[in-house]
DRENKEMI-252982 format. One record per residue: x, y, z of N, C-alpha, C, O in turn. Coordinates in steps of 0.2 Angstrom, whole numbers, padded with zeros to 4 digits, always signed. Layout:
XYZXYZXYZXYZ...
END
This chain:
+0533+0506+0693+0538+0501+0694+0539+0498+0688+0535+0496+0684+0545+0497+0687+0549+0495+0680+0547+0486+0681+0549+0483+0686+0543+0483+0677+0541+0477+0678+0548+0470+0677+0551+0471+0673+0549+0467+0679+0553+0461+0678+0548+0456+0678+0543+0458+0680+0548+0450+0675+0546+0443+0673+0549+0442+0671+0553+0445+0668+0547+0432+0673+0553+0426+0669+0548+0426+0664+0542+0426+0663+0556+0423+0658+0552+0421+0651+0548+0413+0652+0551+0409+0656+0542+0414+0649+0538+0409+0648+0542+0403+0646+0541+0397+0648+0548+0403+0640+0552+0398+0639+0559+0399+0635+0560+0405+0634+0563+0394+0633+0567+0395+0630+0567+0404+0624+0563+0405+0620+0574+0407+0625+0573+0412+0620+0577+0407+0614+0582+0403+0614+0574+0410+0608+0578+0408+0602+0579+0415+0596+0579+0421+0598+0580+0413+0590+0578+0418+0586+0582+0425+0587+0588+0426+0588+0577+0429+0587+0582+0438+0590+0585+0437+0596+0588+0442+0598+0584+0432+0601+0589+0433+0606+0596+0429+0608+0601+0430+0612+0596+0423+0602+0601+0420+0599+0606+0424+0596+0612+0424+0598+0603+0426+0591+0607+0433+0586+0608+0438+0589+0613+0442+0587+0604+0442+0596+0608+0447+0599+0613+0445+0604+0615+0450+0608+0615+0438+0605+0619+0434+0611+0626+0434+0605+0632+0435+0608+0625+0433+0598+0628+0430+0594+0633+0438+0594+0639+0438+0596+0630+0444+0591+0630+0449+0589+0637+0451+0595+0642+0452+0593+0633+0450+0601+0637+0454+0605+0645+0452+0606+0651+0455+0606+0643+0444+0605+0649+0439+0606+0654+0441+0600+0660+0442+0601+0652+0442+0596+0657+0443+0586+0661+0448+0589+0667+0447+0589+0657+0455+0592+0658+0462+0591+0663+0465+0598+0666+0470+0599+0661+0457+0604+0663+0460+0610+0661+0468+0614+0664+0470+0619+0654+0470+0610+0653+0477+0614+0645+0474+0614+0644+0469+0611+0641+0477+0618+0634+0478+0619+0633+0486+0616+0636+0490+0613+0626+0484+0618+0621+0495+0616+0622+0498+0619+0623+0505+0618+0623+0494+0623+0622+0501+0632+0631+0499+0636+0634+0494+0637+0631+0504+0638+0635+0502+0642+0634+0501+0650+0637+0498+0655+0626+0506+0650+0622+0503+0659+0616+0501+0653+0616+0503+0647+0610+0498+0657+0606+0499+0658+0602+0500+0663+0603+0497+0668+0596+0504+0663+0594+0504+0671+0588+0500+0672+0586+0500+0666+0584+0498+0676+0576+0492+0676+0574+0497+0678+0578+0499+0682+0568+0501+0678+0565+0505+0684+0566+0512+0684+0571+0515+0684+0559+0515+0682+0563+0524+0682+0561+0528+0687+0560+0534+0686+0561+0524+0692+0559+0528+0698+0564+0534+0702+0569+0536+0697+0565+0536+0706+0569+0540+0709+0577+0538+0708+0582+0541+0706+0576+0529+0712+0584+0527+0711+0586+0526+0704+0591+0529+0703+0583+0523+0700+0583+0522+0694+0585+0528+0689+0589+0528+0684+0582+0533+0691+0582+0542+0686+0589+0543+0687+0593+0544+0683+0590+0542+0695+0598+0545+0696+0602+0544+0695+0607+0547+0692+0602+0536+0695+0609+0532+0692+0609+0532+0685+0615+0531+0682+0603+0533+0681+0607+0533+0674+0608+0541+0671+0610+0542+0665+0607+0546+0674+0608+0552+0674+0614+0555+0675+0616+0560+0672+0618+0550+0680+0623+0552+0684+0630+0549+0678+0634+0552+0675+0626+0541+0679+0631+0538+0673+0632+0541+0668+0638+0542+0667+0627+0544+0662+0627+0546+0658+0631+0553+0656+0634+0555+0651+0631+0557+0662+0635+0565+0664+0644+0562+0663+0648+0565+0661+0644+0555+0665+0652+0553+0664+0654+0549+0656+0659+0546+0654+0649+0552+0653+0649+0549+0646+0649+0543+0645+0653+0540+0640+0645+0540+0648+0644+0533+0648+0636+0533+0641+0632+0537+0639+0635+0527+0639+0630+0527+0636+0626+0522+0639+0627+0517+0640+0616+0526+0640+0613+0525+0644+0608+0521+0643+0607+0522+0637+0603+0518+0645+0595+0517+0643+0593+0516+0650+0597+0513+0654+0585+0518+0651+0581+0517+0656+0577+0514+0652+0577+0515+0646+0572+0509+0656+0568+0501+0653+0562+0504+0659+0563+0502+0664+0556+0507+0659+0551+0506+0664+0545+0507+0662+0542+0511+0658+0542+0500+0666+0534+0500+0663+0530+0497+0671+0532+0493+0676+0526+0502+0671+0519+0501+0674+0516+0498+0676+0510+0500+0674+0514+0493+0680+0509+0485+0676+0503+0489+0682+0503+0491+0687+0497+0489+0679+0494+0492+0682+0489+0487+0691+0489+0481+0692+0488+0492+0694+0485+0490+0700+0480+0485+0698+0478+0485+0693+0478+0480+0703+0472+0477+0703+0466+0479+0699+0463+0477+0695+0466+0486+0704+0459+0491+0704+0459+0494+0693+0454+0496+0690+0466+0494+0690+0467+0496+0684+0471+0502+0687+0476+0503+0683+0471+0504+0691+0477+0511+0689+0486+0511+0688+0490+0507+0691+0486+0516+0684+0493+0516+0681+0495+0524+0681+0492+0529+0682+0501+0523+0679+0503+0531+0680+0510+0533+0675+0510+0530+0669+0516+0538+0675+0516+0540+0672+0527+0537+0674+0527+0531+0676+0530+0539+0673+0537+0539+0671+0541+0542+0679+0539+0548+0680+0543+0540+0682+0546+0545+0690+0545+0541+0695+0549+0541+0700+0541+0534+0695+0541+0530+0701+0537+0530+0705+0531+0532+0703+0538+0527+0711+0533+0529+0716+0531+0536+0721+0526+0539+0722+0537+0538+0722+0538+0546+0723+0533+0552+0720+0529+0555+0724+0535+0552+0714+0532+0556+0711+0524+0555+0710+0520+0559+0712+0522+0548+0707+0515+0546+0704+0509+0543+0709+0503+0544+0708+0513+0540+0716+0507+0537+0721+0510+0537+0727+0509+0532+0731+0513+0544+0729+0519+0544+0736+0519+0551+0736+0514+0555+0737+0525+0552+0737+0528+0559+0743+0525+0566+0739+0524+0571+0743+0524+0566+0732+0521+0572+0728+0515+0573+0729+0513+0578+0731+0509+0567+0726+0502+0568+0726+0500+0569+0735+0495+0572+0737+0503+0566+0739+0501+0564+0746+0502+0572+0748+0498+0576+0751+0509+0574+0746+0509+0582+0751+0504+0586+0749+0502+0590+0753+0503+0586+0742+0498+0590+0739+0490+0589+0743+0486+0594+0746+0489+0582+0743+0484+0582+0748+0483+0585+0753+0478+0588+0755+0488+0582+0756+0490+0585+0763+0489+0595+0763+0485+0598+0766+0493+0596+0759+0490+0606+0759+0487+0606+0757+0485+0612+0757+0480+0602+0754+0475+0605+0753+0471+0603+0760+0466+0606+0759+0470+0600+0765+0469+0598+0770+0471+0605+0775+0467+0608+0778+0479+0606+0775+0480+0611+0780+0474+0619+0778+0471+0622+0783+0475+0620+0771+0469+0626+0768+0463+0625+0771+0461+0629+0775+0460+0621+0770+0455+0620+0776+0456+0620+0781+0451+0623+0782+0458+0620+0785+0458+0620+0791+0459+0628+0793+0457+0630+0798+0464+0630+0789+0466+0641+0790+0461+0642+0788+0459+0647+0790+0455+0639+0784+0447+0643+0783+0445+0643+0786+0442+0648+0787+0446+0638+0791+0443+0637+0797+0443+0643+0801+0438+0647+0803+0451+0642+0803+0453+0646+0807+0451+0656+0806+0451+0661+0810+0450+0657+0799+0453+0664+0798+0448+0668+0800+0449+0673+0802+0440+0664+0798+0435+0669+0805+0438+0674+0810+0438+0680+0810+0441+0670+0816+0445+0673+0823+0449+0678+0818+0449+0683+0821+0452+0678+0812+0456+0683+0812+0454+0690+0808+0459+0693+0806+0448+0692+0806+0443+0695+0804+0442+0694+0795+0440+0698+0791+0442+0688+0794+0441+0686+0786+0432+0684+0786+0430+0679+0790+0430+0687+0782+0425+0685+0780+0423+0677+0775+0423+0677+0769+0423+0673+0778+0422+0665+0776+0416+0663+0779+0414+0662+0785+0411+0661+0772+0405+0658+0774+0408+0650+0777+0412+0646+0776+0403+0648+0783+0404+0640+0786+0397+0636+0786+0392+0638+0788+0398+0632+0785+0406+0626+0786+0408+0627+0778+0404+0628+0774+0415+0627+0778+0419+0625+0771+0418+0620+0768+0419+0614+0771+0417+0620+0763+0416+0615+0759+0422+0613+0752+0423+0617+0748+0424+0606+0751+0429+0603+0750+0426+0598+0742+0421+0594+0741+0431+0600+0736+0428+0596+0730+0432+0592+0727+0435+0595+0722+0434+0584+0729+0438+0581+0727+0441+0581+0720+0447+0579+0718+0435+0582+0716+0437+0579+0709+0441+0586+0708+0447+0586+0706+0438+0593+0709+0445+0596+0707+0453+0596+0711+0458+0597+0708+0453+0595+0716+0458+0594+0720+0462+0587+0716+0468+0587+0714+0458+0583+0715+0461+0576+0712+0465+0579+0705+0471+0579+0703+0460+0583+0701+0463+0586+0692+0468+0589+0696+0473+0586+0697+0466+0594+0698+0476+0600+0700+0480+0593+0702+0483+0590+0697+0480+0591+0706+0486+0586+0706+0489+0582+0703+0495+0581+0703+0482+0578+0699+0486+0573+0691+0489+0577+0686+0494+0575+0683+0485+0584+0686+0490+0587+0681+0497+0588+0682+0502+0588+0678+0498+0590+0690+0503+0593+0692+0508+0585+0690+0514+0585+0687+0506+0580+0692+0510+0574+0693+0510+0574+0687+0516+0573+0686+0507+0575+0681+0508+0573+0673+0513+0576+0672+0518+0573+0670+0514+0584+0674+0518+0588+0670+0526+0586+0673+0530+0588+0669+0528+0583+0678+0532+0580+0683+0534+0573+0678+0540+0573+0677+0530+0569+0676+0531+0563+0671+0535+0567+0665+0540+0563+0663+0533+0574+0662+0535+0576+0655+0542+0575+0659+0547+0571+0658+0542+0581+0663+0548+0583+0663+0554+0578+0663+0558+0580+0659+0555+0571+0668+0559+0566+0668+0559+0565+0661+0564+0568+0658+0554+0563+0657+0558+0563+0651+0562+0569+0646+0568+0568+0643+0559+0573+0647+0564+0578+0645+0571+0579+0649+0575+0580+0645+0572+0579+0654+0579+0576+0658+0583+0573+0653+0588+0575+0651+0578+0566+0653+0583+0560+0650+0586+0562+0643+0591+0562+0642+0580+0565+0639+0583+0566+0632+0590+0571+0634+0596+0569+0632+0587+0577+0637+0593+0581+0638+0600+0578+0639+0605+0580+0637+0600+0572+0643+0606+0570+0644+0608+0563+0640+0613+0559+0641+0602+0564+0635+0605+0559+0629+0604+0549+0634+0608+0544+0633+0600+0551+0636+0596+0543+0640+0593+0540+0636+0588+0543+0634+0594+0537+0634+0587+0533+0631+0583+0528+0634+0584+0523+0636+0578+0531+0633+0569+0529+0638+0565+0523+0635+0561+0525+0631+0566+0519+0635+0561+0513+0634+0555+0511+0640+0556+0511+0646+0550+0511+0636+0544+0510+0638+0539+0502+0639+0534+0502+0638+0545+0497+0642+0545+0493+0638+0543+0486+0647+0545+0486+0653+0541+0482+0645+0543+0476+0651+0547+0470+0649+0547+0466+0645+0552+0472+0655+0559+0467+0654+0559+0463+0658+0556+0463+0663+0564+0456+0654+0567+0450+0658+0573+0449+0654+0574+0449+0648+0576+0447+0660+0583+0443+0659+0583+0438+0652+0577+0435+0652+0587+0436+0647+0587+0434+0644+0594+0430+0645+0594+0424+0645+0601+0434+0646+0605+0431+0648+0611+0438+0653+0609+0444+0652+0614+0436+0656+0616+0443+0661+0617+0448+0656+0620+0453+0659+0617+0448+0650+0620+0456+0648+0614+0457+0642+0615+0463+0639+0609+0453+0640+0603+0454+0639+0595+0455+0641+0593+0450+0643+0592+0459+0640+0584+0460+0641+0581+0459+0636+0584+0460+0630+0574+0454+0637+0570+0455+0634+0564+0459+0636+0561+0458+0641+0563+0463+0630+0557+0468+0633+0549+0468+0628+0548+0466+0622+0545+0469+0630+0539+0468+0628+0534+0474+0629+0532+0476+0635+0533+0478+0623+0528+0485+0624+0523+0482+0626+0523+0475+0627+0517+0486+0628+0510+0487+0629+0508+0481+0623+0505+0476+0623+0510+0484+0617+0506+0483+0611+0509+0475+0612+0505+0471+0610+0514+0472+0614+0515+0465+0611+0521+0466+0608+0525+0462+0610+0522+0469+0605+0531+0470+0602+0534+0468+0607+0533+0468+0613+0540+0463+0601+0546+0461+0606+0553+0465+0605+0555+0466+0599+0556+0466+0609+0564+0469+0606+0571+0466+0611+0571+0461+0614+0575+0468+0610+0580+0466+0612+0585+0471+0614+0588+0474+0610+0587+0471+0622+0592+0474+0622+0600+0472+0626+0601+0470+0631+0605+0473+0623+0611+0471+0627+0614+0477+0631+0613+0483+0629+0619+0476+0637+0622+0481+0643+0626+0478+0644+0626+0472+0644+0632+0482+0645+0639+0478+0650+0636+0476+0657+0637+0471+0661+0631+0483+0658+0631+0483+0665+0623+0482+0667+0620+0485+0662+0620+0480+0672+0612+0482+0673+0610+0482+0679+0611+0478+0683+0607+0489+0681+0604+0489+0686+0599+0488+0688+0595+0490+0684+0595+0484+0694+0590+0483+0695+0588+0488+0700+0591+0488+0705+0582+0493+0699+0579+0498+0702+0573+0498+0701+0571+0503+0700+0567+0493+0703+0560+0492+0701+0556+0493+0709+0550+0492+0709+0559+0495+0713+0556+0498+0720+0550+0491+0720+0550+0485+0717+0546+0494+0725+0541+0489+0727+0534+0491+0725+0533+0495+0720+0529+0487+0728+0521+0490+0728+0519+0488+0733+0523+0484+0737+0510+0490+0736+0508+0491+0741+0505+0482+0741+0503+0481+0735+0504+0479+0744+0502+0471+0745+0495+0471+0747+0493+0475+0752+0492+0467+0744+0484+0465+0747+0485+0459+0752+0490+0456+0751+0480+0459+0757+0479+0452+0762+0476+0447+0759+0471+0445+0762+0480+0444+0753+0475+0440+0748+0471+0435+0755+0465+0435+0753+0471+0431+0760+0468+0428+0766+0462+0432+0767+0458+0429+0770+0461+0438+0765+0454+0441+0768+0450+0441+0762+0452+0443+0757+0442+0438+0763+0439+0436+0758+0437+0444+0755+0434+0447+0760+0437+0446+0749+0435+0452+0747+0440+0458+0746+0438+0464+0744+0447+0456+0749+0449+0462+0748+0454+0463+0743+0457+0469+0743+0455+0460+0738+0456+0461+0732+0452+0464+0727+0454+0468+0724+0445+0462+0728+0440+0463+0723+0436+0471+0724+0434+0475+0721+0437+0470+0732+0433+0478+0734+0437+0484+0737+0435+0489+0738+0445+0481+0738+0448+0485+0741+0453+0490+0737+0454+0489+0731+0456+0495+0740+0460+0499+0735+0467+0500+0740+0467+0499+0746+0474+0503+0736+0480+0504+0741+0481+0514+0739+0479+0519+0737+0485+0511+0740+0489+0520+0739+0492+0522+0732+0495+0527+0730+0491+0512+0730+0492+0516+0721+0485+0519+0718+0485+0522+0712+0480+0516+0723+0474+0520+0717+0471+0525+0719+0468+0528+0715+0472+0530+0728+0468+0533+0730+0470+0540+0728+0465+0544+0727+0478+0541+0727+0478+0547+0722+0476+0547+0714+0477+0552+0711+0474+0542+0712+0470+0545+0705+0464+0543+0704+0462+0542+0698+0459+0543+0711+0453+0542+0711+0448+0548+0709+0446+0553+0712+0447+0547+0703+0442+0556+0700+0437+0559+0704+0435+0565+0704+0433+0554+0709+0428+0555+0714+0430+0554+0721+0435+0550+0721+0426+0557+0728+0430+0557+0734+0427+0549+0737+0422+0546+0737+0434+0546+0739+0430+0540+0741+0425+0540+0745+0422+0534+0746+0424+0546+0748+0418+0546+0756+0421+0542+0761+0427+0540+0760+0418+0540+0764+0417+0537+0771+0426+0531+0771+0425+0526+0768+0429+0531+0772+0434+0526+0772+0436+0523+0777+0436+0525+0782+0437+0519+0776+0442+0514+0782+0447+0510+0776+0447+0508+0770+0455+0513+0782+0460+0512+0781+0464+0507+0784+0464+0508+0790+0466+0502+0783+0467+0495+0787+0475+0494+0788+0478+0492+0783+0478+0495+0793+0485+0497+0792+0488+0503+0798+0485+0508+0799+0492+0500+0802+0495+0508+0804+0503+0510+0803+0507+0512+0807+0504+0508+0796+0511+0511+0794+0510+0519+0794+0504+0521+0796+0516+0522+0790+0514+0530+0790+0512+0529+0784+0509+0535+0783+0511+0526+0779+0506+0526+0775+0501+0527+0776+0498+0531+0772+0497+0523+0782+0491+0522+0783+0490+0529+0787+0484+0532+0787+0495+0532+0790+0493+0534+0793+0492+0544+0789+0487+0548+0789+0495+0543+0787+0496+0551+0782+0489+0551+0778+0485+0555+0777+0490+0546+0777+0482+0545+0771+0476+0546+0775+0470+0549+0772+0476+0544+0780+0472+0544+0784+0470+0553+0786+0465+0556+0785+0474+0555+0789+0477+0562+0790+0473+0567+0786+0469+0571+0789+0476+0567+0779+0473+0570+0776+0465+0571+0774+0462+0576+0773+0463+0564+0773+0459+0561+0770+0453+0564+0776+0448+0567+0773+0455+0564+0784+0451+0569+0789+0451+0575+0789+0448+0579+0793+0457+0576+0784+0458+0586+0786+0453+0586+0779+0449+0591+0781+0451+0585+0775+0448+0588+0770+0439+0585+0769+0435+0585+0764+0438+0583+0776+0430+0584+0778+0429+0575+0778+0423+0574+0781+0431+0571+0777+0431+0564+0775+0430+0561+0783+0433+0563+0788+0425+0557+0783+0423+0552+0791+0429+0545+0787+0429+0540+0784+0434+0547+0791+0439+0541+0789+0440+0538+0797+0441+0542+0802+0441+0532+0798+0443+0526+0800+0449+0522+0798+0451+0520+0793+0455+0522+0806+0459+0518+0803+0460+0512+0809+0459+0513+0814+0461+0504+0805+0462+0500+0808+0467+0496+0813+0466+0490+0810+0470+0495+0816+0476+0491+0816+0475+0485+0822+0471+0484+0827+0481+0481+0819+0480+0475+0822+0484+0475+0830+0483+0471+0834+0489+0480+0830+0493+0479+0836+0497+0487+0839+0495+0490+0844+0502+0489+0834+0505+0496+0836+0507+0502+0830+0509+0500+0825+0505+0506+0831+0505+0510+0827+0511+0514+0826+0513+0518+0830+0513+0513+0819+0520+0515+0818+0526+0511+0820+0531+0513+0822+0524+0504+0819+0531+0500+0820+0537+0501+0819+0539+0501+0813+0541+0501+0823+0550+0503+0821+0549+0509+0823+0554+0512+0822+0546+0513+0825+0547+0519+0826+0546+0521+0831+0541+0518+0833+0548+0526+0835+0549+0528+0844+0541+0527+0848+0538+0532+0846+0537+0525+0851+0531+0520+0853+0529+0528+0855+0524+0531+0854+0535+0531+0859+0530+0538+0865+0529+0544+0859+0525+0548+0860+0533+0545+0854+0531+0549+0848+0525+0547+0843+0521+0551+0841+0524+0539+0843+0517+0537+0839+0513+0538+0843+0508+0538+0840+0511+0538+0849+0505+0539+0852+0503+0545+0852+0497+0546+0852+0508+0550+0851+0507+0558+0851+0504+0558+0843+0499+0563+0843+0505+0556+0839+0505+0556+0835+0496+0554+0832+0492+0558+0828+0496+0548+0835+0487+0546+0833+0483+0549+0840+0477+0547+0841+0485+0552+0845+0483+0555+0849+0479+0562+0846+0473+0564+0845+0484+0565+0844+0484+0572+0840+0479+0570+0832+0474+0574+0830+0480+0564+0831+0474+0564+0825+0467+0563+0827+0462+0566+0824+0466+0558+0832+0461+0557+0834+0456+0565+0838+0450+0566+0839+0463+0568+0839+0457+0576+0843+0457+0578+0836+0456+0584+0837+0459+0578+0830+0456+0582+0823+0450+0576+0821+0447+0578+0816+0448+0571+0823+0444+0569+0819+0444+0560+0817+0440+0556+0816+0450+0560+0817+0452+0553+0814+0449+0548+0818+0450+0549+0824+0445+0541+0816+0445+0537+0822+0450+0531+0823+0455+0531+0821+0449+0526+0827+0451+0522+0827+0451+0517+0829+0448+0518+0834+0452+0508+0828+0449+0505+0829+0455+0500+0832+0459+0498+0827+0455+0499+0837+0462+0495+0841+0462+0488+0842+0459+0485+0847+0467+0483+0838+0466+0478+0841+0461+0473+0836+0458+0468+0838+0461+0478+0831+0456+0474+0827+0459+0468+0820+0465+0470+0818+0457+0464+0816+0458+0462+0813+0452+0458+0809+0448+0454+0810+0453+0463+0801+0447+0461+0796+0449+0455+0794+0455+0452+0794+0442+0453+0793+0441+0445+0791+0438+0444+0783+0440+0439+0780+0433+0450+0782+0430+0449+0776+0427+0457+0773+0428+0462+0777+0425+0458+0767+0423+0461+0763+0419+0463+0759+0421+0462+0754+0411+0465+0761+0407+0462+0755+0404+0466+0753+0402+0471+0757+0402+0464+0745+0398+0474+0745+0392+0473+0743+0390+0469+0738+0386+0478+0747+0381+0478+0750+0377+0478+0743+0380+0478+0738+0369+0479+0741+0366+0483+0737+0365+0488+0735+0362+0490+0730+0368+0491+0739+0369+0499+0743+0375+0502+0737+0376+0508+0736+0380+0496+0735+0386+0499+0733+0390+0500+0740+0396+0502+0741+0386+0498+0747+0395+0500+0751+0398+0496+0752+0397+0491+0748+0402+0495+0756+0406+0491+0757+0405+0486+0764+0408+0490+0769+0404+0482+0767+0401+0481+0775+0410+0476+0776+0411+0471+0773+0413+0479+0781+0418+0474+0782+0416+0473+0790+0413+0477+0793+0419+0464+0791+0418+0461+0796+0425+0459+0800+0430+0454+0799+0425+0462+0805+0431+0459+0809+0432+0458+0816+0428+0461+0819+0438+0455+0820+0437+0451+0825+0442+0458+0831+0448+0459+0832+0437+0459+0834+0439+0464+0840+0443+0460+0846+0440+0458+0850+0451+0457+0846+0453+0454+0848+0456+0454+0856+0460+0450+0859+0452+0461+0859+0452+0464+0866+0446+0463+0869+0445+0464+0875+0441+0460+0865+0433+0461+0867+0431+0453+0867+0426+0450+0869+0436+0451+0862+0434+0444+0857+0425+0445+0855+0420+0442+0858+0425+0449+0850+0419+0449+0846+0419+0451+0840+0424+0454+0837+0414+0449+0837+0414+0451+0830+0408+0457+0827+0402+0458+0826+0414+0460+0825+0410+0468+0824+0410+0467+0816+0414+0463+0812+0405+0473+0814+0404+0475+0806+0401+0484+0807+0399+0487+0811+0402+0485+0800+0402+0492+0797+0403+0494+0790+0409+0493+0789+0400+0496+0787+0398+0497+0780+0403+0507+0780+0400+0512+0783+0409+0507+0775+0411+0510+0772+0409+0510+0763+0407+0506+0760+0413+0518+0762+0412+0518+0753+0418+0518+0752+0420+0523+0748+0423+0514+0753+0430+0514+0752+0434+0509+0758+0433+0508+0764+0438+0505+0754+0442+0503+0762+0449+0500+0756+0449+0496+0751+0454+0504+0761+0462+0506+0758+0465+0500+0761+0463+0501+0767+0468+0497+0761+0474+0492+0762+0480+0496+0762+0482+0497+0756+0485+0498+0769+0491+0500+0769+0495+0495+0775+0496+0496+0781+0496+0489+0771+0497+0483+0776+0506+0482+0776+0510+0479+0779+0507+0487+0771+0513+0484+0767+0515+0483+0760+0511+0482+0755+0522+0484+0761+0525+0482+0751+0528+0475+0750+0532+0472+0753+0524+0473+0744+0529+0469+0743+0534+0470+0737+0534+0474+0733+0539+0463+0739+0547+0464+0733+0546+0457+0731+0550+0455+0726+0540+0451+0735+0544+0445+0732+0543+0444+0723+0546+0440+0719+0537+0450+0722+0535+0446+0714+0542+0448+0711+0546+0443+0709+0546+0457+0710+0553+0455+0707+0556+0452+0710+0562+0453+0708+0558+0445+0719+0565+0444+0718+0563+0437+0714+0568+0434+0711+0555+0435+0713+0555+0428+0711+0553+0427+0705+0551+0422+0702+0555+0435+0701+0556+0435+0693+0562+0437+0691+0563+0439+0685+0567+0435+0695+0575+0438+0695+0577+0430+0692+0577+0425+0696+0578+0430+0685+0580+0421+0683+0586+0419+0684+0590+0424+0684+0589+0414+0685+0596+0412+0684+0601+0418+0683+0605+0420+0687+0600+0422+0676+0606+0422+0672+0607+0430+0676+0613+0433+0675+0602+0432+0681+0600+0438+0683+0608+0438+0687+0608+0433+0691+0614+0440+0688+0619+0439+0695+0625+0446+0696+0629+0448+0691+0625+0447+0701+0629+0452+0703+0638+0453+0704+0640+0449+0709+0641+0455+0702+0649+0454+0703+0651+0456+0709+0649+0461+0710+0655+0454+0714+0656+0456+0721+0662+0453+0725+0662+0449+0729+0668+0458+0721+0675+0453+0723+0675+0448+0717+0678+0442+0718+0673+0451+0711+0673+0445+0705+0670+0440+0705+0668+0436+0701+0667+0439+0711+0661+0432+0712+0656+0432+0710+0654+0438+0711+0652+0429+0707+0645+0431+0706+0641+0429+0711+0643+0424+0713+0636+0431+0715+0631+0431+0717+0626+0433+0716+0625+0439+0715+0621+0426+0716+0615+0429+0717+0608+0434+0716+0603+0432+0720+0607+0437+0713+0603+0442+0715+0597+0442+0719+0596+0446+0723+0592+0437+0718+0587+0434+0722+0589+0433+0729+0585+0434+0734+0594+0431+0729+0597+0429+0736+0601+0434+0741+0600+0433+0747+0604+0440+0738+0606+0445+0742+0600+0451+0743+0599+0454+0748+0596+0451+0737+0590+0456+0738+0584+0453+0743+0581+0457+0745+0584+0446+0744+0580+0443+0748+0579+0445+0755+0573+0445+0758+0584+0446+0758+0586+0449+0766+0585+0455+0765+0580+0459+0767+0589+0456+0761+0587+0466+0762+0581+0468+0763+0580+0473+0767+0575+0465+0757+0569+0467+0756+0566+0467+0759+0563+0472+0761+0567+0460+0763+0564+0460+0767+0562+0461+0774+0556+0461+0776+0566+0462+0777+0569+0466+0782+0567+0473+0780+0566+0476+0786+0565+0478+0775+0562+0484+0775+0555+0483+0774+0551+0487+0776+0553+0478+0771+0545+0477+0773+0542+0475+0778+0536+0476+0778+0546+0471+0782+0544+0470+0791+0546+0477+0792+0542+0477+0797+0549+0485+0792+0548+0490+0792+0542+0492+0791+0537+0493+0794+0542+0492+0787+0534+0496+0782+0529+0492+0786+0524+0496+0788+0527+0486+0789+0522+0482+0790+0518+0485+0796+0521+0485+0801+0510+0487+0795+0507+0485+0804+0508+0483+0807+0505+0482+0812
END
C-alpha cells in the first residue's frame, strides 16, 4: 500500500519553488499521478498512459507491525489472492496424495508437508510478479517512484525515500489508490506484540504450527482452510457469524464442510488477552460468551483477520487533498469516509 501522511509542518523551500515553478509555466511533470501501485493503481496509470497521457506511479510499503514488507502489485499480488491460491494448491496436492493410494499409486503415509519450501516457491514466484509490474510500467513509459507521499498542495507531492531523500512532485491530476490493511484489536492486551495478520503469514520462512485465527471473514476463513489442508492443527475464532454479508445457509455449508476436513472452531467466543509463555507459545484467554466462562489455550501462532482498516489514509488526506465533481470541490476524507467504511463493516467478523 502506497503510503499517504500529513506533513509534520509548514512546506517551504523546494516546495515553494515547485508551487512557484508550476504557477510561471502553468504545466506540471505529470499530467496523472497515481498514490498506490496496487491493482487499481497499475491500471489506471497504464490505461492513462496508452492515451498518451504522461504518467508516474508513487508506491511504498510501510512495513507490518510484525516488520514485513513486500514488493510493487499491491495487496493482490504480495499478501492476497496469489500467495493464498498458491497455498491453497498446495493443500489440495495433499490431499490427491492422500487420495491416490485408492487409485493404484504407490505413496508412502502419512504425507508429509515442508513449509519453508512451499513458503520460497511462492515468494519467488510473488517476487518475479513484482519485476514484472515494473517492467509493464517502463514499457509503457510509467514512471515508478518508490517513494512515501503527502499532499503538499492539490497538484503537488511531497515524497520521502527509505533513505530520507526528499523530492517533489507536481500532476494536473491525482489519484488516490492506496487500498487498505488488515487491523489489530489494539483493546486486547497482547495482540499487537504477539499476534500476526495476513500481511505477515504469506512470508513466514517457518510453518507457524499450531494456529489460532481470530475472525470469521473469508480471510479468516481461506487461511484457515489451507493452513488445515496442509497438516496444520488450526483453530478459528469468532465472535458471532461466519461470513457476514454473505448468504447465512451457504456459510454454514461452508465451516461445516471445514470442520469434517479438520478445521476447528470455537463459537461465540471473544479474546481478551495474549501472553507469551516460557515455552515461546502463545496462551490466549478469552470469554466463551454461550457458557459465560473463561477459557485459555496456548497456540504457536495466532492471526488476526478482524478487518481492514482505511482510517490511517482518510486521516492523512490534508486540506489541500480535494476532488472535482460538477466543478465543486469536495472533500476527499469526507466522501471516501462512507465508502470505506461501509466495506470494512463488510470485511468485519
Amino acid at each position: 500500500m502506497a503510503a499517504l501522511w500529513r506533513r509534520p509542518e509548514r512546506l517551504l523551500g523546494a516546495a515553494g519553488l515547485c508551487r512557484t515553478a508550476r504557477a510561471l509555466s502553468g504545466k506540471s511533470e505529470y499530467d496523472l499521478l497515481v498514490i498506490g501501485g496496487g491493482s487499481g493503481g497499475l491500471a489506471c496509470a497504464e490505461e492513462a498512459a496508452q492515451f498518451g497521457r504522461k504518467v508516474a506511479v508513487l508506491d511504498y510499503v510501510e512495513p507490518s507491525p510484525q516488520g514485513t514488507k513486500w514488493g510493487l502489485g499491491g495487496t493482490c499480488v504480495n499478501v492476497g489472492c496469489i500467495p493464498k491460491k498458491l497455498m491453497h494448491q498446495a493443500a489440495l496436492l495433499g490431499s490427491a496424495l492422500k487420495d491416490a493410494q485408492h487409485y493404484g499409486w504407490n505413496i508412502s503415509q502419512p504425507v508429509q508437508h515442508t513449509w519453508s519450501v512451499m513458503a520460497q516457491a511462492v515468494q519467488n514466484y510473488v517476487k518475479s510478479l513484482n519485476w514484472g509490474h515494473r517492467v509493464q510500467l517502463q514499457d509503457k513509459k510509467v514512471k515508478y517512484f518508490n517513494i512515501k507521499g503527502s499532499f503538499s498542495d492539490p497538484h503537488t507531492i511531497r515524497g520521502l525515500t527509505k533513505a530520507g531523500k526528499e523530492t517533489f512532485i507536481t500532476a494536473e491530476k491525482i489519484v488516490i489508490a492506496t487500498g487498505g490493511r488488515p487491523k489489530y484489536p489494539m483493546h486486547i492486551a497482547g495482540a499487537l506484540e504477539y499476534g500476526i495478520t495476513s500481511d505477515d503469514l504469506f512470508w513466514l520462512k517457518e510453518s507457524p504450527g499450531k494456529t489460532l485465527v481470530v475472525g470469521a471473514s473469508y480471510v479468516s476463513l481461506e487461511c484457515a482452510g489451507f493452513l488445515t489442508g496442509i497438516g496444520l492443527d488450526t483453530t478459528v475464532m469468532m465472535r458471532s457469524i461466519p461470513l457476514r454479508g454473505f448468504d447465512q445457509q451457504m456459510s454454514s455449508l461452508v465451516t461445516e464442510h471445514m470442520e469434517s476436513y479438520g478445521t476447528k472452531f470455537l463459537k461465540k467466543c471473544i479474546p481478551t488477552k495474549v501472553e507469551k509463555l516460557e515455552s515461546n507459545k502463545l496462551q490466549v484467554t478469552w470469554q466463551n460468551t454461550d457458557l459465560g466462562t473463561e477459557e485459555t489455550d496456548s497456540f504457536d501462532t495466532v492471526m488476526w483477520a478482524v478487518g481492514c482498516s482505511f482510517a490511517a489514509v482518510i486521516s492523512q488526506l490534508s486540506a489541500p487533498a480535494l476532488l472535482q465533481i460538477d466543478h465543486k470541490p469536495i472533500g476527499v476524507g469526507g466522501l471516501l469516509s462512507s465508502m470505506l467504511i461501509k466495506f470494512c463493516e463488510y470485511l468485519e467478523f
